[in-house]
MIPARO-245427 format. One record per residue (C-alpha): residue number from 1; residue in three letters; x, y, z. Coordinates in Angstrom, 1 decimal, decimal comma. Layout:
# MIPARO-245427
num_residuo_east_north_up
NUM_ala_X_Y_Z
...
This chain:
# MIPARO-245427
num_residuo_east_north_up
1_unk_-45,0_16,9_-19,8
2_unk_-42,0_14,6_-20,9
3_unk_-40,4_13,3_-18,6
4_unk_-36,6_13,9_-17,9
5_unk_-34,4_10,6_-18,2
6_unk_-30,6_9,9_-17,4
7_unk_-29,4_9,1_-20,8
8_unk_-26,2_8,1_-22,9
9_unk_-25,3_7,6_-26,4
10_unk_-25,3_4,5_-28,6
11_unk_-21,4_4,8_-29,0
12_unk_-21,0_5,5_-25,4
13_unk_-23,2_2,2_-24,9
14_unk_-20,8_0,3_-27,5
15_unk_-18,0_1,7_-26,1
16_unk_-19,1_0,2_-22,4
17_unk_-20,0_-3,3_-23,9
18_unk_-16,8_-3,2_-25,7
19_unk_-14,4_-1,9_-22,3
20_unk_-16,7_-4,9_-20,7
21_unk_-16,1_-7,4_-23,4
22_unk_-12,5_-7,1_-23,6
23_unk_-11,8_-6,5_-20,1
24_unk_-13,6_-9,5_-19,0
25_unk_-11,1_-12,0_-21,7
26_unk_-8,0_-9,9_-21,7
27_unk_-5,9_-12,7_-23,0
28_unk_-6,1_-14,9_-25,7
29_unk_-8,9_-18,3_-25,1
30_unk_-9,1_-21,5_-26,6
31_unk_-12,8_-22,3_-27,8
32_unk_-14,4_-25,1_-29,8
33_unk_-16,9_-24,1_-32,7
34_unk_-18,0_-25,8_-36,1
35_unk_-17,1_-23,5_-39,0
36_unk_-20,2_-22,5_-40,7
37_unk_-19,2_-20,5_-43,8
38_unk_-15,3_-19,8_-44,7
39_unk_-14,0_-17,5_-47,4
40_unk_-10,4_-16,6_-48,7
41_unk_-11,1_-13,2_-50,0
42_unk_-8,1_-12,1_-52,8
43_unk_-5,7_-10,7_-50,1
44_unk_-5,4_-13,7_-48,6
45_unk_-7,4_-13,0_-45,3
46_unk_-9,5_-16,2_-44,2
47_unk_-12,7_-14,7_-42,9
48_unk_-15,1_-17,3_-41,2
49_unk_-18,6_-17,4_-39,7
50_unk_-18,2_-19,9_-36,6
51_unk_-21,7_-21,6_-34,6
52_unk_-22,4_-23,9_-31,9
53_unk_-25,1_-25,9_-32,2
54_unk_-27,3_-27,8_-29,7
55_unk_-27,6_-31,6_-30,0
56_unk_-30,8_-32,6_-32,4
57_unk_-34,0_-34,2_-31,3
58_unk_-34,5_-37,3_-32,2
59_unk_-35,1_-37,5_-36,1
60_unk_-34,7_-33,6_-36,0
61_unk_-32,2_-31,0_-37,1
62_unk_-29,5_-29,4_-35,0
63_unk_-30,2_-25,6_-33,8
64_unk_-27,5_-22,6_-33,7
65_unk_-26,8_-22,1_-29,9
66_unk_-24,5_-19,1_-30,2
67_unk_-23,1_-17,9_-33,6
68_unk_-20,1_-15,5_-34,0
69_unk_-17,7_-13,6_-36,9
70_unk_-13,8_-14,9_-37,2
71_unk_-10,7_-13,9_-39,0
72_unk_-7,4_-15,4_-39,5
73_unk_-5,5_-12,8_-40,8
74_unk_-3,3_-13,6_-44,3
75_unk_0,4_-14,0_-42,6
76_unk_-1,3_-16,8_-40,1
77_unk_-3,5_-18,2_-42,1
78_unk_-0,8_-19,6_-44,8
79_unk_0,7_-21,0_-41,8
80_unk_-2,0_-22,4_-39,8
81_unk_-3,9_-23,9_-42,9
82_unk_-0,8_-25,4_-44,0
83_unk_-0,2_-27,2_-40,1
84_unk_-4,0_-28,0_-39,8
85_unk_-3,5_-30,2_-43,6
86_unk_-0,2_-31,2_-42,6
87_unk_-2,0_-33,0_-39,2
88_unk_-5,4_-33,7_-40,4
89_unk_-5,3_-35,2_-43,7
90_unk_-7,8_-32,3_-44,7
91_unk_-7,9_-28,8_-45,6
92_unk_-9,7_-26,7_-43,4
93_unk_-13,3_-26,2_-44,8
94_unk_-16,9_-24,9_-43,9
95_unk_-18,7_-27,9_-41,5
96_unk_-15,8_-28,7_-39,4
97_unk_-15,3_-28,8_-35,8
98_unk_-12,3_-26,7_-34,5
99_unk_-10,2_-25,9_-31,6
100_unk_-9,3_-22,2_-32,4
101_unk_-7,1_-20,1_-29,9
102_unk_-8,7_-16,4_-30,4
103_unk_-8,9_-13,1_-29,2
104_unk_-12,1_-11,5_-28,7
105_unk_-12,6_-8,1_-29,7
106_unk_-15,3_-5,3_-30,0
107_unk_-16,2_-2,6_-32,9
108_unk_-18,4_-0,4_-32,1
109_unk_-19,4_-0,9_-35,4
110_unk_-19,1_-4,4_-36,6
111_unk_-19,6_-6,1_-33,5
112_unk_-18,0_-9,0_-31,7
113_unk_-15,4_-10,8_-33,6
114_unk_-12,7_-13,4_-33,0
115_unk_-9,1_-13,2_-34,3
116_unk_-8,1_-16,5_-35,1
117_unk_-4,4_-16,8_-33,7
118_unk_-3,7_-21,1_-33,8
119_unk_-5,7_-23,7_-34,7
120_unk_-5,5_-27,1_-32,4
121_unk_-5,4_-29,8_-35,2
122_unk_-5,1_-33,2_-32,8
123_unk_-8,9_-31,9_-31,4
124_unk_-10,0_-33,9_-34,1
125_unk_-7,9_-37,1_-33,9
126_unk_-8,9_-38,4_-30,7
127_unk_-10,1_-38,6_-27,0
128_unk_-7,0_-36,6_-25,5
129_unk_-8,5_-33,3_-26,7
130_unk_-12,2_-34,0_-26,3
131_unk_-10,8_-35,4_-22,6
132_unk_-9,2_-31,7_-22,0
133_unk_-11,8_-29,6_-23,2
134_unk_-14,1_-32,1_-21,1
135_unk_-12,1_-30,4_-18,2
136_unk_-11,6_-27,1_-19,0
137_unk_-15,7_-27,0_-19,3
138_unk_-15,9_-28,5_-15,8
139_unk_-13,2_-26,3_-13,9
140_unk_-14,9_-23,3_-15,1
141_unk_-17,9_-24,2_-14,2
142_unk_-16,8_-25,6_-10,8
143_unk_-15,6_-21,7_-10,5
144_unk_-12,1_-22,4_-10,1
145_unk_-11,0_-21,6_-13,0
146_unk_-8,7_-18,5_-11,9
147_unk_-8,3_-19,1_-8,6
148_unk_-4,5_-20,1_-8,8
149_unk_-3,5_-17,7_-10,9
150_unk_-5,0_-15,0_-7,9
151_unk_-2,6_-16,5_-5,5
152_unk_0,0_-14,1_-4,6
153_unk_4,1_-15,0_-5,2
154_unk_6,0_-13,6_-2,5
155_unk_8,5_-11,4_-3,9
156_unk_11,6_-13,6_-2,5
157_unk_10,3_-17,1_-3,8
158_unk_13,1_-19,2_-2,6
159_unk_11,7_-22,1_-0,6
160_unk_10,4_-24,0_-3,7
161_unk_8,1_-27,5_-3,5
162_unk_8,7_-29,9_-6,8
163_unk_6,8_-32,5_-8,0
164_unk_8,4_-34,1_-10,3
165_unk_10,5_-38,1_-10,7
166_unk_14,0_-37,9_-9,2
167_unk_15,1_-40,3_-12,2
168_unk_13,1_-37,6_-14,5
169_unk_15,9_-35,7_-17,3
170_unk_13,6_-32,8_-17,1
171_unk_14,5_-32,8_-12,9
172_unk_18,1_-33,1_-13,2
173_unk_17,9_-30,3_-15,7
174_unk_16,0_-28,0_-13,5
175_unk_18,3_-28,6_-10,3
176_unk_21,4_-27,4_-13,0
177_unk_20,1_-24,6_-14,3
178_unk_18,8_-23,8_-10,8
179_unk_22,1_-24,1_-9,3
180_unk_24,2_-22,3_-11,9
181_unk_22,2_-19,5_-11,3
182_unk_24,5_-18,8_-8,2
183_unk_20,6_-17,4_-6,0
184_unk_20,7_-20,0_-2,2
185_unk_17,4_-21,8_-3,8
186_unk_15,8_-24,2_-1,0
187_unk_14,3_-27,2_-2,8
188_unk_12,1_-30,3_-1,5
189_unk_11,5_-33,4_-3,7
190_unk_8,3_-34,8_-3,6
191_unk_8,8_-37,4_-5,9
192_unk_5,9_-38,4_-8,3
193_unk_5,3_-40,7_-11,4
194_unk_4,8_-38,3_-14,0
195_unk_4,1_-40,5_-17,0
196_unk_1,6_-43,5_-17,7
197_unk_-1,8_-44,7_-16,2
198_unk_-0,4_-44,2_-12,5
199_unk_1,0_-40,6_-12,7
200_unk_-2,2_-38,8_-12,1
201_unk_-3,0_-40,7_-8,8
202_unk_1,2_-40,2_-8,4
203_unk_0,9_-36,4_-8,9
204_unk_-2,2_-35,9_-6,6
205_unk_-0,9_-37,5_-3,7
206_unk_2,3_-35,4_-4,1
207_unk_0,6_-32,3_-3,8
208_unk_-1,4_-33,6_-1,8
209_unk_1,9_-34,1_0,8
210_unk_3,3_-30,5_-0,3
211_unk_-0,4_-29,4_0,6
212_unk_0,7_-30,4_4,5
213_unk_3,4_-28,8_4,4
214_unk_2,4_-25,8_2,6
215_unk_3,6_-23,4_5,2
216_unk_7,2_-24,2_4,7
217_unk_7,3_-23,1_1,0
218_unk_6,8_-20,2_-1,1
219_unk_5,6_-21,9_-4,3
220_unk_5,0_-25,1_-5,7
221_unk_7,0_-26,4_-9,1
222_unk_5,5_-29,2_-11,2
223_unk_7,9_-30,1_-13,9
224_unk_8,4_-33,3_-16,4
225_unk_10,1_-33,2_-19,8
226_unk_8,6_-33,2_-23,1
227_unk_6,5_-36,3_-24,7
228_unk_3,7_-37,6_-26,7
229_unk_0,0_-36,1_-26,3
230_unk_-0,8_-39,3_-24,9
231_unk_2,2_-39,4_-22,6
232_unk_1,1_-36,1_-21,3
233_unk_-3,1_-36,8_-20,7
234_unk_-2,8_-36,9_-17,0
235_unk_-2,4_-33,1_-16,9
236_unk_-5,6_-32,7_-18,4
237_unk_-7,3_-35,0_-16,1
238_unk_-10,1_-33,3_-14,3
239_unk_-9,2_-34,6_-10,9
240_unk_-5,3_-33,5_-11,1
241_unk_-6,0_-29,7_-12,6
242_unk_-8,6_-29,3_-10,1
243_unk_-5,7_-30,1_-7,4
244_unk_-3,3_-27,3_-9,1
245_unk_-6,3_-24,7_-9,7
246_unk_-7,4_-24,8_-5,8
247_unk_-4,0_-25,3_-4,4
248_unk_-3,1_-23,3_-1,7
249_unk_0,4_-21,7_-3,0
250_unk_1,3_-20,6_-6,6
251_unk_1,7_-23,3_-9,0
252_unk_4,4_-23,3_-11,6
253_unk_4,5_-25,5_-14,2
254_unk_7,5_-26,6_-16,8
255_unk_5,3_-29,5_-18,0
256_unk_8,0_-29,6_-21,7
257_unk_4,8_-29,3_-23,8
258_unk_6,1_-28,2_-27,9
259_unk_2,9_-27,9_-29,4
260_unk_0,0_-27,7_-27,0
261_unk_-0,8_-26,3_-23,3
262_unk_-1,9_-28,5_-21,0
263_unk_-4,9_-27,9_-18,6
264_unk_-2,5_-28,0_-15,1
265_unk_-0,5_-25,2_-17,7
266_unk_-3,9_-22,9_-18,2
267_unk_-4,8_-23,4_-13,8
268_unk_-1,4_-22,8_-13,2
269_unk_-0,4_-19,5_-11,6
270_unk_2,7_-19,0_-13,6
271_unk_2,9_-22,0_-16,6
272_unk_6,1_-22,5_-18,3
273_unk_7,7_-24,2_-21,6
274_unk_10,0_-26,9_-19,8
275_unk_11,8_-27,8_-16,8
276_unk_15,1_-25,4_-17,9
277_unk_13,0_-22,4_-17,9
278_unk_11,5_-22,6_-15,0
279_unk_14,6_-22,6_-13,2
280_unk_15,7_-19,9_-15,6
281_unk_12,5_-17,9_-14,5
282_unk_12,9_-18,4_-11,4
283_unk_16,6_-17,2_-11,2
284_unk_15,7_-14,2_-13,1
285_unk_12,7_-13,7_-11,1
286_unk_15,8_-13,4_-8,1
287_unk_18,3_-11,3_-9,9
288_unk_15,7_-8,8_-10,4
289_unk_15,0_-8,7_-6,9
290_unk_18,9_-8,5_-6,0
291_unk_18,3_-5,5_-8,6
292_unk_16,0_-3,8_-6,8
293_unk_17,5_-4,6_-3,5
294_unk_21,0_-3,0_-4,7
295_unk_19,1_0,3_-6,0
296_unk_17,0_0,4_-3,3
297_unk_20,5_0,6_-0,8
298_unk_21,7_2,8_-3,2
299_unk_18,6_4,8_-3,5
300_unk_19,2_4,4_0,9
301_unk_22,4_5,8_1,1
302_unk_22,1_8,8_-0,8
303_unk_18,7_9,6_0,8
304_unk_20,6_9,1_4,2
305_unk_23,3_11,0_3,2
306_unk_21,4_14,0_1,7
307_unk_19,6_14,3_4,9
308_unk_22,6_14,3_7,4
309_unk_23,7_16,7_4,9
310_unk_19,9_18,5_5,3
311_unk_20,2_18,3_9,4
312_unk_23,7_19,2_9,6
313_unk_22,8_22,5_7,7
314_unk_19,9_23,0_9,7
315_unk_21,7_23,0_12,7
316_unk_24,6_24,9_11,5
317_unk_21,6_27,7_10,3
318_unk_20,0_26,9_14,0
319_unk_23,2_27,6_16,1
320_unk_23,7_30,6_14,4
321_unk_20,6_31,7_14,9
322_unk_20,4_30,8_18,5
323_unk_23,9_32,5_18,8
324_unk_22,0_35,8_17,2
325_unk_19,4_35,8_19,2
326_unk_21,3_35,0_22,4
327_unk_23,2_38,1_22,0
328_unk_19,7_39,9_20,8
329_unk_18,3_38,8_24,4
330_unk_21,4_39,5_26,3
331_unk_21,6_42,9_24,5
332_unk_18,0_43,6_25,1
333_unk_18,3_42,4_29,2
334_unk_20,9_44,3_29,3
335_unk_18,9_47,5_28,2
336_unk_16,3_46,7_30,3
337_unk_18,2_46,4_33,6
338_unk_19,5_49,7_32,7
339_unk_16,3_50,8_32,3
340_unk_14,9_49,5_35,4
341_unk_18,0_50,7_37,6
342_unk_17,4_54,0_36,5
343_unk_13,6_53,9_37,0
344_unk_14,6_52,3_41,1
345_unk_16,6_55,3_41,5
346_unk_14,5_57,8_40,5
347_unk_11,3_56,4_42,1
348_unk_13,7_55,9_45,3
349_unk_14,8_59,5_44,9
350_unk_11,4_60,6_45,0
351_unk_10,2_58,1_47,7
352_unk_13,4_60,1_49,8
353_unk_11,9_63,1_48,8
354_unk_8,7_62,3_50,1
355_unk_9,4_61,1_53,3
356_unk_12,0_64,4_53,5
357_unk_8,5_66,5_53,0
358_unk_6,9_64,5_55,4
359_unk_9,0_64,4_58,3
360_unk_9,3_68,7_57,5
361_unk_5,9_69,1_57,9
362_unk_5,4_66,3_61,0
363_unk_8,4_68,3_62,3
364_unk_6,8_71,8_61,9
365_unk_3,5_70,3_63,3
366_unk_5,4_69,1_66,2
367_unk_7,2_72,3_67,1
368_unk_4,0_74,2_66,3
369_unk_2,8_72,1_69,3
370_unk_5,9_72,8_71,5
371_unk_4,8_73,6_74,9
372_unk_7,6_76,3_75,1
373_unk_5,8_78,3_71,9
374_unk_1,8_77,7_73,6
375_unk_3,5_79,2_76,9
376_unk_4,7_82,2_75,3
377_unk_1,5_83,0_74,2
378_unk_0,1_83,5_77,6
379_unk_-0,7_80,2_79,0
380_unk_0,6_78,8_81,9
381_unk_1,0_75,4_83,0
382_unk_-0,2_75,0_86,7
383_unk_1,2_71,8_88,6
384_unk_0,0_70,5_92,1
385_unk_2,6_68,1_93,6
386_unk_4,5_67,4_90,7
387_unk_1,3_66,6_88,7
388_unk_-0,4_68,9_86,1
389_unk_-3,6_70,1_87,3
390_unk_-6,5_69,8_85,2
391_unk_-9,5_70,8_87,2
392_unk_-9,6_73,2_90,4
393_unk_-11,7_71,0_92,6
394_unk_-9,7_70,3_95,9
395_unk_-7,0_73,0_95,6
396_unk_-8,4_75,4_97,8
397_unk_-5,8_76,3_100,2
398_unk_-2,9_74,2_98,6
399_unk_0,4_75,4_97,4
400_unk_1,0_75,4_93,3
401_unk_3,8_75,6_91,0
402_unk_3,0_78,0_87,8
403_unk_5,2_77,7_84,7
404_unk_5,2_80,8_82,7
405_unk_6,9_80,9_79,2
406_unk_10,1_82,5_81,5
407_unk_10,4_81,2_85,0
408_unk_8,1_79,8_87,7
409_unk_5,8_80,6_90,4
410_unk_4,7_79,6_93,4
411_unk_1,3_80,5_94,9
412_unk_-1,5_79,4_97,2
413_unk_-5,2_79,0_96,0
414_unk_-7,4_81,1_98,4
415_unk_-10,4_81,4_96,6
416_unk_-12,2_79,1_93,8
């Protein structure tokens, strides 16, 4: 007997690994490969074979760790292989190391593959990038990779941390933009080197001191203006992006990178180009609410007014119908007292009636008991001394009194 197993299709399985694989990385990742194989086919498109290898044994050969398909479509790749010569001195070839921005994808038929979207050429030209990748590798493996970026902005962000160096250009330009965007923006300095071998140290106490004080903002703003890769490291230090990814309100950063993104930029809950448009975000960010706020009172009144308009119908409808059935009622009381009077006086008619019978008949029982009517019909009523006599023991020889039906007689007892 075979037995009976719950059971799905191959492209129902694909379809599940590819829902999985591209639900998990969403968004566009950085990753560091060697390119393998390359090929130009005659349209143009750049299709590659990328690997990471483990590091050899000694006196042996490096071995394929993890191995994947990439593409860098025609319209990119004219660009991008164009940049990567342009910075690199070199053209980009089978057996080099790359940073390659991708997004990963699933065919049910072909597999995983990687889009090649940008190409980071400075990964090969010094300890900056190895330095940042360094980190990245370590934040996600510390776990707190995305823990910023699950912080929740209030909706009215309006008390508003920065880190940044009151003498900065990128801070002035902030507190300009911020303030011609006509929103009541409260703002706290916590001023910080931003620059050189003292601005990661700088930067961690002052978030450290926002950190304190964390209950009397709504998000935290770390902004400097543009500069060098080198000028720039300390946002890629492992100590300072572990600060922003843990920290304990949204970060927002207008770090004024041009070509690259910064580590404190990929933590970050909400990272941004430079100093000007974060002020510009946020300000939008608060006319939309104002939006809202305006269509929602809108939205308010005419709901209020549509339902006074509901209720005053309704009782209009209501006091017309109580009015109705008030004169139904009174009109039905009204019937029934009539009703009821004329049931009282017939039932006292005929209570009359039967008292009127009564009395007749107690009255022709009475006079049927007359003495007058049982004296004409022979008796006699004999009285001794006033007194009716009832038995004749002791009369003998006394005088009586004999009522007849007509007249009276008086007569002694002789004999008993």
């Amino acid at each position: 007997m075979t037995l009976q197993h719950q059971h799905i299709t191959l492209s129902e399985l694909q379809q599940r690994i590819k829902q999985a694989v591209e639900g998990a990385l969403p968004l566009p990742v950085w990753v560091v490969a060697e390119v393998s194989e390359l090929k130009v086919n005659y349209s143009g498109h750049c299709y590659l074979e990328l690997v990471e290898k483990s590091e050899p044994a000694r006196g042996g050969t490096p071995i394929p760790r993890a191995q994947v398909r990439a593409v860098i479509w025609r319209q990119q790749y004219a660009m991008l292989s164009a940049y990567f010569k342009a910075e690199t001195g070199s053209a980009l070839t089978a057996g080099m190391k790359i940073l390659a921005k991708v997004i990963v994808s699933y065919h049910e038929l072909y597999g995983l593959s990687l889009q090649i979207t940008d190409l980071d050429a400075s990964y090969t030209l010094g300890e900056v990038e190895r330095q940042k990748q360094l980190t990245i590798a370590q934040l996600q493996a510390d776990g707190v990779w995305d823990m910023n970026r699950e912080q929740e902005l209030p909706l009215l962000t309006q008390c508003i941390a920065i880190v940044s160096s009151a003498a900065a250009a990128g801070y002035r330009d902030f507190c300009n933009e911020l303030r011609e965007g006509g929103y009541a923006f409260r703002t706290t300095l916590f001023d910080a080197v931003v620059q050189g071998q003292a601005a990661e140290e700088s930067v961690c106490k002052a978030l450290a001191d926002v950190a304190a004080r964390a209950e009397e903002f709504d998000a935290v703003v770390i902004i400097r203006g543009g500069g060098s890769a080198s000028d720039l490291s300390c946002f890629n230090s492992y100590r300072l992006c572990s600060y922003v990814a843990q920290f304990p309100l949204p970060v927002i950063t207008g770090i004024g990178h041009d070509k690259d993104t910064s580590v404190a930029d990929m933590v970050a809950h909400t990272p941004l180009k430079t100093p000007t448009a974060v002020a510009a975000w946020l300000t939008e960010r608060m006319a939309r609410l104002d939006g809202w706020l305006e269509d929602a009172l809108f939205r308010l009144s005419e709901l209020a007014v549509k339902a006074t308009q509901r209720e005053q119908l309704r009782l209009e409808r209501m006091s017309g119908e109580v009015a109705r059935l008030g004169g139904t009622y009174c009109e039905r009381a009204r019937s029934r007292m009539a009703m009821l009077g004329e049931q009282l006086r017939s039932e006292v008619a005929r209570f009359i009636e039967r008292r009127a019978m009564f009395l007749q008949v107690a009255e022709s029982s009475v006079e049927a008991r007359a003495p007058e009517k049982i004296l004409r019909l022979g008796f006699a009523v004999v009285r001794c001394d006033g007194r009716a006599v009832t038995s004749a023991k002791g009369l003998k020889g006394r005088e009586v009194d004999i009522q007849l039906a007509e007249g009276y007689i008086k007569a002694e007892v002789k004999n008993l």
